[in-house]
Each structure stands twice: as C-alpha cells, then as structure tokens.
LOTORGU-583677 format. One line per 8 residues: number of its first residue (from 1); for each residue x negated, z, y of N, C-alpha, C. Coordinates in pm, whole numbers. Atoms other than C-alpha are relative to their C-alpha. Example, Ala and Ser with C-alpha at 12.3 -4.5 7.8 and 13.67 -1.06 7.14 Angstrom:
<sites>
1	-89 0 -119 -1230 780 -450 -90 0 120; 82 -6 -119 -1367 714 -106 77 73 109 .
</sites>
This chain:
<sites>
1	-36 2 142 -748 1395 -1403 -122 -21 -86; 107 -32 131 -993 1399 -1708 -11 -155 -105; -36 83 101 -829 1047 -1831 -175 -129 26; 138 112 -52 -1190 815 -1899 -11 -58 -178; 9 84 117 -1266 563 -2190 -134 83 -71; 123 -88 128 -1457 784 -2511 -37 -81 -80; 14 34 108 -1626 689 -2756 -24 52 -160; 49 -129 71 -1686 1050 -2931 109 71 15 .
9	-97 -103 71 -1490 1361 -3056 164 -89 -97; -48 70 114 -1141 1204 -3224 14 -126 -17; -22 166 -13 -1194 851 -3063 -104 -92 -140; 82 43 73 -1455 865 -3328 81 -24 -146; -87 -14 134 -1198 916 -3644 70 -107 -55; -65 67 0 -1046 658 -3838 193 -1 12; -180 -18 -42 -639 561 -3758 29 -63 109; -35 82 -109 -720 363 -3476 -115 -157 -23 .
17	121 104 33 -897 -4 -3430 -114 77 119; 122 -69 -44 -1264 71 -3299 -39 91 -15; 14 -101 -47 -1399 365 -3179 -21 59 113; -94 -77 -105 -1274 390 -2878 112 -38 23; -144 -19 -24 -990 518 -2697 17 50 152; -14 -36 -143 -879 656 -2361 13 137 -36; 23 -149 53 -935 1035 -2397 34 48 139; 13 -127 -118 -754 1311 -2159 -70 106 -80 .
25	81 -60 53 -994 1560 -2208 -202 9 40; 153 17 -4 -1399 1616 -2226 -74 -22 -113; 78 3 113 -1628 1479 -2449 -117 93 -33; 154 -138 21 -1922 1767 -2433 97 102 -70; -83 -95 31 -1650 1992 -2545 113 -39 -100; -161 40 32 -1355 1795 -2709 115 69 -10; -94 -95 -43 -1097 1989 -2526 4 -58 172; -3 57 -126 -952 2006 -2226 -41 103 115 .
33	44 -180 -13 -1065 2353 -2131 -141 14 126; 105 -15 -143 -1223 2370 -1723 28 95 68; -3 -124 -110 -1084 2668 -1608 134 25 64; -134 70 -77 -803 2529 -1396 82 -106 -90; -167 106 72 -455 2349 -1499 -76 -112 56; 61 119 -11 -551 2003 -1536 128 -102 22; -159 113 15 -295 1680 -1500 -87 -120 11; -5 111 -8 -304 1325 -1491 27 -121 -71 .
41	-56 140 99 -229 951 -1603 -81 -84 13; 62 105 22 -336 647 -1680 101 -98 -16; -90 72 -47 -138 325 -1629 -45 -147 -53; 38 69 76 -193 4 -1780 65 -96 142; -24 88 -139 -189 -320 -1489 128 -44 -100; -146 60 32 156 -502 -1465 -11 -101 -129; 28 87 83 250 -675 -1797 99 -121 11; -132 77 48 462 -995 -1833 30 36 -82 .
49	-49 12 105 700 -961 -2055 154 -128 -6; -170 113 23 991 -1223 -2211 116 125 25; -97 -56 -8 1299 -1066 -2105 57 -10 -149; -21 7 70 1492 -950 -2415 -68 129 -105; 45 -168 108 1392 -732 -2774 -121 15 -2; 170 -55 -22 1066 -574 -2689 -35 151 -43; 15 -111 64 925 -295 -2838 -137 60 78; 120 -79 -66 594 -60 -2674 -47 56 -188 .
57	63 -96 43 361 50 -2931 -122 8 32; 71 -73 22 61 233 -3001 -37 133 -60; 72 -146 91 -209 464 -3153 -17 120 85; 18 -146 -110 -245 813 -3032 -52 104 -74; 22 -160 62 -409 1144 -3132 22 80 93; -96 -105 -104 -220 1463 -2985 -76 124 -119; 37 -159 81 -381 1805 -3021 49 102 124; -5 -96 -144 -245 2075 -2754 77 134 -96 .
65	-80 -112 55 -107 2425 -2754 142 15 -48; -103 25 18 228 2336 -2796 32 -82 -164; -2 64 141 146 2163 -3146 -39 100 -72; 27 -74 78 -42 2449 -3269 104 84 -6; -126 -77 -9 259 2691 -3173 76 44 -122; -100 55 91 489 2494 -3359 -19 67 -157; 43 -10 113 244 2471 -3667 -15 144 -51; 17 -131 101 185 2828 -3674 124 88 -46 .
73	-181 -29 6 561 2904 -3661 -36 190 133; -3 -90 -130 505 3119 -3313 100 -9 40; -105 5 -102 772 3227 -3098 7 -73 92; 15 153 -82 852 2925 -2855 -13 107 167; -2 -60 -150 773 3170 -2532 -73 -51 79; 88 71 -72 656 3082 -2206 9 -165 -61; 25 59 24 740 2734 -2322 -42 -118 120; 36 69 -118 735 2582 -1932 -147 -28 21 .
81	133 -7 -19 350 2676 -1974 -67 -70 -98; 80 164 131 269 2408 -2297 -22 -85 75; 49 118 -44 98 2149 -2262 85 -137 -18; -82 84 32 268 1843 -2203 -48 -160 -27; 67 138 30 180 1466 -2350 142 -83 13; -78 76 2 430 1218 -2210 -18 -173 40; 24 113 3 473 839 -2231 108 -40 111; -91 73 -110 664 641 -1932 -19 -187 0 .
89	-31 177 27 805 270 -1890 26 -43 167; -52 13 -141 850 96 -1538 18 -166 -31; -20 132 7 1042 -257 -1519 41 -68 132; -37 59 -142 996 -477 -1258 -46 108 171; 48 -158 -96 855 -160 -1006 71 42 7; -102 -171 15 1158 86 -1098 -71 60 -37; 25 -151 3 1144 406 -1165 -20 34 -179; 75 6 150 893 489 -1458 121 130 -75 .
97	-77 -88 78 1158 632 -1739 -92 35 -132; 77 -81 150 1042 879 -2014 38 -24 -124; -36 84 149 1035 708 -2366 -90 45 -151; 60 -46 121 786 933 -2540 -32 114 42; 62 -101 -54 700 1290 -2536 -12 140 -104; -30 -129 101 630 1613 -2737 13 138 6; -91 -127 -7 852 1838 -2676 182 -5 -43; -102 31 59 1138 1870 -2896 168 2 66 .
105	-161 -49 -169 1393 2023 -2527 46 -157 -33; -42 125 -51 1411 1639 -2499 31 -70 -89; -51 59 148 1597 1477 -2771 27 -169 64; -14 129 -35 1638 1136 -2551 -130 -74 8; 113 92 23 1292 1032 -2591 -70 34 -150; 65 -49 97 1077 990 -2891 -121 80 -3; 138 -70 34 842 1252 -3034 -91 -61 -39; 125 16 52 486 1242 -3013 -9 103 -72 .
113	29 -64 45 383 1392 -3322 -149 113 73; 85 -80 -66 164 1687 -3221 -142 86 -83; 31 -100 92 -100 1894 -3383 -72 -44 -178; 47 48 220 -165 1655 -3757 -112 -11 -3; 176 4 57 -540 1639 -3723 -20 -180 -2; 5 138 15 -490 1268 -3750 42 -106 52; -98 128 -81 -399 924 -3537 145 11 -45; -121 47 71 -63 801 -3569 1 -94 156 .
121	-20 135 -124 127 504 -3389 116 72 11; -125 -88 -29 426 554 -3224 24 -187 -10; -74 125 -43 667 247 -3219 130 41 57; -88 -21 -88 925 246 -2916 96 -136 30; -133 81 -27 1259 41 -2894 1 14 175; -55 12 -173 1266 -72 -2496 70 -102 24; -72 95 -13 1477 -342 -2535 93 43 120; -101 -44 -117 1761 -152 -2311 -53 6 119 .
129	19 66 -140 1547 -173 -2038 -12 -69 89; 42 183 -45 1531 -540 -2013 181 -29 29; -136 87 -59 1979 -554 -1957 33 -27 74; -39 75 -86 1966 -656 -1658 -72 -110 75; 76 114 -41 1728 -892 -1650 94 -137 -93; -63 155 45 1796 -1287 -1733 -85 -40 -105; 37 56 103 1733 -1371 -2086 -109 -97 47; 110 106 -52 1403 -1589 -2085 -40 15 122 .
137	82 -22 -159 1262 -1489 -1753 -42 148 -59; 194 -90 21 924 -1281 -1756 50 127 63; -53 -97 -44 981 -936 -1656 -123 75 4; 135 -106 -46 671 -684 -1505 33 103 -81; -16 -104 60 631 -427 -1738 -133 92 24; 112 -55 48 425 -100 -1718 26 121 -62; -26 -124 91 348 182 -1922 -96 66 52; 50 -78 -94 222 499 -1800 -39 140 -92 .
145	-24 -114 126 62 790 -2046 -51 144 70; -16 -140 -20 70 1129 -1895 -35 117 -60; 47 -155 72 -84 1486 -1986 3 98 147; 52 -126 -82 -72 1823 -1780 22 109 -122; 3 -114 47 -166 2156 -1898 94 100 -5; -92 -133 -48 70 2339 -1720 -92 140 53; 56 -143 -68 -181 2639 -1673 -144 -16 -24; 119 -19 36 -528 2759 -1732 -38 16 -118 .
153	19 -69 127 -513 2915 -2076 20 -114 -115; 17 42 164 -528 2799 -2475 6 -176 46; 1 180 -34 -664 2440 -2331 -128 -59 -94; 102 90 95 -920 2408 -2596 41 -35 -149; -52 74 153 -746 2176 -2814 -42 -136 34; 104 126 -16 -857 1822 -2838 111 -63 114; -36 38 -69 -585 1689 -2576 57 -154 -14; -130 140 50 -413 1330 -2585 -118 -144 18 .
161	89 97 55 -608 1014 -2703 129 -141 8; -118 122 25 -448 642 -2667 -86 -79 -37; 32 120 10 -538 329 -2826 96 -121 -38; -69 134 28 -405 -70 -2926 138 60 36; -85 14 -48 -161 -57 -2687 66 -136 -22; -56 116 -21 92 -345 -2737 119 -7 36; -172 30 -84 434 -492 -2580 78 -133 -100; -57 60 75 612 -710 -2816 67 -107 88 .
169	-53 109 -57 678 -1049 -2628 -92 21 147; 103 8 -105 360 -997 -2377 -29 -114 81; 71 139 -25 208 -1252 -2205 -123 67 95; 122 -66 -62 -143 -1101 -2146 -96 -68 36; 117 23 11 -412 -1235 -2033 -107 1 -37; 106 -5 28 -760 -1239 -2193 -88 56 138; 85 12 -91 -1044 -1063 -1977 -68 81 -86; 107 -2 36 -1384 -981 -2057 16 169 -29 .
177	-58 -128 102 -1406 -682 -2338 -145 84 91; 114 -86 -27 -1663 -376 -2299 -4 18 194; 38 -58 -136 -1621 -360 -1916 80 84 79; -76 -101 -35 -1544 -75 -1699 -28 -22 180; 35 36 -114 -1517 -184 -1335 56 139 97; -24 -108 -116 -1498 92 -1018 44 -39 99; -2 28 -79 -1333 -14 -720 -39 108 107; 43 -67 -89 -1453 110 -375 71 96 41 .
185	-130 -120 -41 -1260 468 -295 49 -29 165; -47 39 -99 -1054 459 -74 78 174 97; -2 -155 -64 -1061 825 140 10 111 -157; 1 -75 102 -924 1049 -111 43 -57 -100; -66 48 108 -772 816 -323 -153 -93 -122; 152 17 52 -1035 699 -598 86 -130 -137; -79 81 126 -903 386 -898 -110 -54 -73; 113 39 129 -1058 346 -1221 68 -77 -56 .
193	-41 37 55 -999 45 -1369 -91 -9 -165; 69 6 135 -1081 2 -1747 51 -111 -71; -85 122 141 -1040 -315 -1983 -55 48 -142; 31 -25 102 -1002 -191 -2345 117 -81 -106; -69 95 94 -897 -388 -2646 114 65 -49; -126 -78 45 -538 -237 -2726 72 -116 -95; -83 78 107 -377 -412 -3063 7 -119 7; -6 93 8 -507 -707 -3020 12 -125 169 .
201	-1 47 -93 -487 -792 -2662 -86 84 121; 106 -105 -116 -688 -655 -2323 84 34 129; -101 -87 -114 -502 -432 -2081 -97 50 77; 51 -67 -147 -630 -312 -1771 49 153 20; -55 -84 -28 -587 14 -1677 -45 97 94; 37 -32 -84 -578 214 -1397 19 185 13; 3 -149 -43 -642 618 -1311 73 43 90; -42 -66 -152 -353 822 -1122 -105 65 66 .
209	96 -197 -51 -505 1084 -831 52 81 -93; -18 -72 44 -498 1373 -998 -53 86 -110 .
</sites>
C-alpha cells in the first residue's frame, strides 16, 4: 500500500491541525498513479473506549476518480472500477463494520465528501456499536481507513489524506510525538507503526500488507 505519514502536496493545506497527515498516495507526484491498481489501510492501535455515546471523528482530504465523475456530471459507467475511500470500526476484535465511504450505492454508511479541493471532518455516530457492551466498562476500539483503486487508469488524483483522529470517551495514552518506529519484518509481512498527533491525542498506527 502507498499509506506513509506526509508532510507535502494537500497535507500541506490548511483544514487540518499541522501539516501533516497520513497520505494514500505519493508525494513526488501527489497522486496515486504507479501503473498498477494499488490498495491498502492503515489502522490505528487498539483504543479504550467508555462503553456508551461515542462518536469517531476526523479530518480528511478525498480527491479520486469517482469525485471528479460526479463533479463533472459523467455517466456513472464502469462504476466497480472507481476508486474507493472507505472508513471501518472494529469493537472488542469483531468484525471491522463500514461507517464511512464515498460512494453514494451505500446509503448505510456516511459519505466521504469527494472531489472539494479542500479538508473536511467527518463526524460519525458509533454509539450502536457499543449495545452490547456493559455501560461503564472500557471497550477496544479500532478504526481502520481504507483506499483501493480498483484498476490502473485515471489514478492521478491526489488520493485519501487523514488527520486528528478522535474517539469521544477515549482513554489514550500519551507517547512521544514526531516518531516513526519500524518493526523488524517479518517474511513477507512488513508493520509500520506511526505516532501522529490526531485531535488532540497520539494514536499509533499500523500499515495493512498490501
């Protein structure tokens, strides 16, 4: 995957805190544009959370073919082959459910705006995923932000950008800002962790394969 901490092309723009962000994509190019269909995620380490009304947000910039489309009022063809920017939730180690995404097929999650030239936040209602937990008891939360191409073609658009990630009733830990640690690969499998300041707190985050 392409997902690595920027500090250049729109991580540079204001709409987010800093200037950086987690960029799918390339910074020599600001696009996502290698030839080959691209994919991958990025994953943020387990969070406590208070069981109960919790909300996910964050900043994001979204540029793909599937936004320009829209904007130019194109025929929606070939739409299996857009690019896709989706957000996922996992409680307790279930099964990561889809809670953000931009593509309008899916009316049960919220749209990422696509295509505006400009940040935006998203704010996400996950309270319903906490009903079967026990009021006041801590609950593992993670969030999981997703991009594939789908193909080779119209991939030079700026691609999906995250920053100030937050969880509404967290219990995060503090760890040391500016560092980007590598653990040792492990055959083919390879994990990038990253600590970046997300809305006020420091999340960890880790690189699917892919």
């Amino acid at each position: 995957g392409l997902w690595h901490l920027s500090d250049t092309c729109r991580s540079a723009l204001p709409g987010h805190s800093g200037r950086r962000s987690m960029h799918f994509g390339l910074d020599d190019s600001c696009d996502f544009q290698t030839g080959t269909p691209v994919e991958g995620a990025v994953t943020t380490l387990p969070i406590s959370v208070d069981a109960g009304t919790a909300a996910l947000q964050f900043s994001y910039f979204l540029g793909t073919e599937r936004g320009f489309t829209a904007a130019q009022g194109h025929p929606r063809a070939n739409v299996a082959l857009y690019d896709i920017a989706s957000v996922f939730v996992s409680v307790n180690g279930g099964v990561f459910e889809l809670v953000a995404v931009n593509d309008n097929d899916i009316p049960s999650a919220q749209q990422l705006i696509d295509g505006s030239g400009a940040w935006q936040t998203a704010s996400i209602d996950i309270t319903s995923m906490f009903d079967e937990e026990v009021p006041g008891t801590p609950s593992i939360l993670e969030v999981r932000f997703h991009f594939t191409s789908a193909d080779s073609a119209l991939n030079n658009f700026d691609g999906f950008y995250v920053d100030d990630v937050s969880v509404s009733g967290a219990n995060v830990s503090v760890a040391l800002p500016d560092r980007v640690v590598v653990p040792m690969p492990l055959l083919a499998l390879l994990t990038l962790a990253v600590l970046l300041i997300f809305g006020g707190w420091w999340l960890s985050l880790r690189r699917q394969p892919g």
